[in-house]
C-alpha positions as CSV (number, residue, x, y, z in Angstrom):
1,X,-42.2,-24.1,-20.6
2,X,-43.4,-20.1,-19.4
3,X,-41.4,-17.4,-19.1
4,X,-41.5,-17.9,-14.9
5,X,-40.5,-21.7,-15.5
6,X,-37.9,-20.8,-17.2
7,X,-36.4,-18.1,-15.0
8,X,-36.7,-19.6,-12.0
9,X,-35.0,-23.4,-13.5
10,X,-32.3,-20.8,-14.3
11,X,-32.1,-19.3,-10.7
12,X,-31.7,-22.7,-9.2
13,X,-29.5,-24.1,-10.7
14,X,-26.3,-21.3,-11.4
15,X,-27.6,-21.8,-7.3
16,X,-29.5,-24.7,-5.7
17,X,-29.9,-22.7,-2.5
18,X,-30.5,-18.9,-3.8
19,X,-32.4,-17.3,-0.7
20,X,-30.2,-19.3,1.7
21,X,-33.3,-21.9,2.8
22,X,-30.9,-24.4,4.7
23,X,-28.2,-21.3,6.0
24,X,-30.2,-18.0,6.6
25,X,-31.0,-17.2,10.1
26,X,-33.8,-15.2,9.0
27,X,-34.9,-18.2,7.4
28,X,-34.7,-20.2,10.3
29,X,-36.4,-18.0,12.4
30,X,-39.4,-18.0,10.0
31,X,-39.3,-21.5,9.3
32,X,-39.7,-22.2,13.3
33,X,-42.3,-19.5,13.2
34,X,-44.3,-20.9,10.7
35,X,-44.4,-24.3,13.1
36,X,-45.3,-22.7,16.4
37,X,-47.9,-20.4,14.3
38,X,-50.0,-24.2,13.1
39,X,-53.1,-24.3,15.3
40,X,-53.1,-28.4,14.9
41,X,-51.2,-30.5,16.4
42,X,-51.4,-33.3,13.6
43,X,-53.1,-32.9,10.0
44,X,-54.1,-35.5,7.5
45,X,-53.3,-33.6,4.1
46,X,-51.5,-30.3,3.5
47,X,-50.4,-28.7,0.4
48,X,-47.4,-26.2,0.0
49,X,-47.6,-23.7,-2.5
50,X,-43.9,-22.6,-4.0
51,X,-42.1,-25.5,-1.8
52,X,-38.4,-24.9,-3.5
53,X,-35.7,-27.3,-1.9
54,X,-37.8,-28.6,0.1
55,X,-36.8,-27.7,3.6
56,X,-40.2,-26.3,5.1
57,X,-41.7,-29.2,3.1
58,X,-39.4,-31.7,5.2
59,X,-40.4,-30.0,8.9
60,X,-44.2,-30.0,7.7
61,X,-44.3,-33.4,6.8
62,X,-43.4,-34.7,10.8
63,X,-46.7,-33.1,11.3
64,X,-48.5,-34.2,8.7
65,X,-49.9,-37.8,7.5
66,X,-49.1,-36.7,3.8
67,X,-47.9,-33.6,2.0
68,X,-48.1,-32.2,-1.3
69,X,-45.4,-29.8,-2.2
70,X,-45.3,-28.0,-5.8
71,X,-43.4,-25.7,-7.3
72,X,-42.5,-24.3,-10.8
73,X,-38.6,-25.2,-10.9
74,X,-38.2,-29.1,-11.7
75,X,-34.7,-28.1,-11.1
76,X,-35.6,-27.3,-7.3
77,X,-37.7,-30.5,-7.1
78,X,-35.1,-33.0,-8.2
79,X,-33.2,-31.8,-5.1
80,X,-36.3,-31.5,-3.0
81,X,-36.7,-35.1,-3.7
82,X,-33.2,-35.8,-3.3
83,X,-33.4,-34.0,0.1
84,X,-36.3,-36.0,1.4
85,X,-35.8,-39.5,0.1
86,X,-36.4,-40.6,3.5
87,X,-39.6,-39.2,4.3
88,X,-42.5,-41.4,2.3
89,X,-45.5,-38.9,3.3
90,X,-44.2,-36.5,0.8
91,X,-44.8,-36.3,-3.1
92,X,-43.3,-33.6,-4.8
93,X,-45.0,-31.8,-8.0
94,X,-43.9,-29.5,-10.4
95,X,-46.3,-26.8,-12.0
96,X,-47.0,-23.2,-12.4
97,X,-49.8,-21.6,-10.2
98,X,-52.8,-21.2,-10.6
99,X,-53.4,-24.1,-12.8
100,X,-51.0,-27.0,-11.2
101,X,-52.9,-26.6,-7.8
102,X,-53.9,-30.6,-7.0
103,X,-57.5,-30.6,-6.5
104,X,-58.2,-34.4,-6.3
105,X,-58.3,-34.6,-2.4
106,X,-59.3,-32.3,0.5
107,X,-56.8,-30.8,2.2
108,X,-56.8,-29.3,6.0
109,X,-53.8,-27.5,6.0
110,X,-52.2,-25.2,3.3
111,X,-49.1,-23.6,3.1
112,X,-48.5,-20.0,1.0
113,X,-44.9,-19.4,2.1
114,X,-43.0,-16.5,0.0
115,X,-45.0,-17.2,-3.5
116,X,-48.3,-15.2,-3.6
117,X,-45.9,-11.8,-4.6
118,X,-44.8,-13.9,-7.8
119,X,-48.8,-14.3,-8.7
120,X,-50.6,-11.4,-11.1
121,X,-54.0,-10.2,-9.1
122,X,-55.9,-12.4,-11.4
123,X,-53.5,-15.4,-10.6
124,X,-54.7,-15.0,-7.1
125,X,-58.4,-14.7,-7.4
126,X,-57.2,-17.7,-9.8
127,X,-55.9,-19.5,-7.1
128,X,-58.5,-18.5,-4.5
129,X,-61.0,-20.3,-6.8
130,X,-58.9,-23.7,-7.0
131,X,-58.4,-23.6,-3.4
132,X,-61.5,-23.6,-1.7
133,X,-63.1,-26.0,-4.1
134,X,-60.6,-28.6,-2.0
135,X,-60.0,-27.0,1.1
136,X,-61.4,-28.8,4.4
137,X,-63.6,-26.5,6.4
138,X,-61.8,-26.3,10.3
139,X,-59.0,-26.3,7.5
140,X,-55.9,-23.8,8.1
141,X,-54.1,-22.0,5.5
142,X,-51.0,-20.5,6.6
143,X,-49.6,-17.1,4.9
144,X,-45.7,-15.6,5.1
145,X,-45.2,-12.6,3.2
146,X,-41.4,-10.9,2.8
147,X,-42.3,-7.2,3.7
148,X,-39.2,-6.0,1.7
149,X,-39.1,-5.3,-2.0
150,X,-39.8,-7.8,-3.8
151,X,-39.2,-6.8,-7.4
152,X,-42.5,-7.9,-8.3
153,X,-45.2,-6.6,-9.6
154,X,-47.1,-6.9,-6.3
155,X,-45.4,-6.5,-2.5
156,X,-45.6,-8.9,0.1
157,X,-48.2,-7.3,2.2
158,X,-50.4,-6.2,-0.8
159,X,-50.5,-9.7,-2.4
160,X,-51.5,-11.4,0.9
161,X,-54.3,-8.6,1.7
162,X,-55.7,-9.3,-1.8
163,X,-55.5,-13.2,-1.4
164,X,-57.4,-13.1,1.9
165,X,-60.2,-10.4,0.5
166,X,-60.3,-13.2,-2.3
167,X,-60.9,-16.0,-0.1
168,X,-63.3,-13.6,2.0
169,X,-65.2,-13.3,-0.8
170,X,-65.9,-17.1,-1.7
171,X,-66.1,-19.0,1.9
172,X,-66.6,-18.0,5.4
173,X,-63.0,-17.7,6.5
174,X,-61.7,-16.6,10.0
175,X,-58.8,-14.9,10.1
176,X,-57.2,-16.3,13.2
177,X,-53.3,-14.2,13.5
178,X,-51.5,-11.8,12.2
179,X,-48.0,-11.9,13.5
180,X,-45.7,-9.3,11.5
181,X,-42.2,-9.6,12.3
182,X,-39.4,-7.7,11.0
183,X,-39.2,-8.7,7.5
184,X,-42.2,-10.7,7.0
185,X,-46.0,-11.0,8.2
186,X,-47.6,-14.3,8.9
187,X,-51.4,-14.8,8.6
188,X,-53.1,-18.0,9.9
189,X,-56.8,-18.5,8.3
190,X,-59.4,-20.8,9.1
191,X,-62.3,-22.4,6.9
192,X,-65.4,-21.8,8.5
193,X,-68.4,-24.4,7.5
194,X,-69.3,-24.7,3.9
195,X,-72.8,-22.7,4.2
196,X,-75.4,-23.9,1.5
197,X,-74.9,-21.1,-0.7
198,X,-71.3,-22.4,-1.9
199,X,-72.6,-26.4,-1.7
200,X,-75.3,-24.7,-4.0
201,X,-78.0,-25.1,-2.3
202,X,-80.8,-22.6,-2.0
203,X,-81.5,-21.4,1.9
């Protein structure tokens, strides 16, 4: 088990809530912002990066046919799990990031809420690879970003900035919203069509 594992099974369970997921206003408020900021009505896979307890996971998967949520604490899984017994469309997974991301089906829809700022710079560009070798194109991946300190090596704004230059850089990408709020900023990207290049296929 790392370092992070290990830290973060710690965090969870001397609390199984620690950033106040099911209490926080301000979570609330950037839980339902998160919803209203999906450009689909309805998608067939989506993935959530960092999913903790599970309570985003839960209000994605009434839009979702299935969902894949990961995350590093097995000790904030068993009560994800616990949580959301009665939802069937969701599996829970624990790993660390870059390497657990699943990469056996494509997904349209993926969720990086509050966990790119725990990633090194080469973590991301890490990541960025693993993602868009499974990422539908008309795809969405969704971005929230705490703009206060984060204790990290990297801040909020400078981790997401980095992930989307990343992404830039290996597909065609639109980048749909930015919606900065108080305390957090919330990008919406969109896959554009895989060009030959990346299929690699000379033009």
């Amino acid at each position: 088990m790392s370092e992070r594992a290990t830290r973060f099974d710690r965090l969870y369970t001397g609390d199984i809530d620690p950033w106040g997921f099911r209490s926080s206003a301000y979570e609330k408020e950037k839980y339902q912002a998160t919803m209203l900021a999906l450009p689909r009505a309805r998608y067939a896979l989506a993935i959530e990066a960092g999913c903790s307890i599970g309570e985003l996971t839960r209000l994605l998967s009434f839009r979702c046919d299935r969902i894949i949520g990961i995350d590093i604490s097995s000790v904030a899984l068993d009560e994800a799990t616990r949580r959301n017994a009665d939802r069937p469309n969701i599996v829970f997974r624990r790993g660390e990031l870059p390497g657990a991301w699943p990469g056996e089906n494509a997904a349209d829809l993926l969720v990086l809420s509050e966990v790119l700022y725990f990633l090194s710079p080469q973590e991301i560009e890490d990541l960025a690879d693993r993602i868009v070798a499974n990422w539908c194109p008309g795809g969405h991946c969704v971005l929230v970003n705490y703009l206060g300190p984060t204790a990290e090596a990297l801040q909020g704004s400078e981790a997401a900035n980095l992930f989307i230059s990343c992404m830039k850089a290996r597909t065609g990408i639109r980048h749909d919203a930015v919606a900065t709020a108080e305390h957090y900023r919330l990008d919406v990207l969109e896959r554009c069509a895989v060009t030959g290049a990346e299929q690699g296929i000379n033009p």
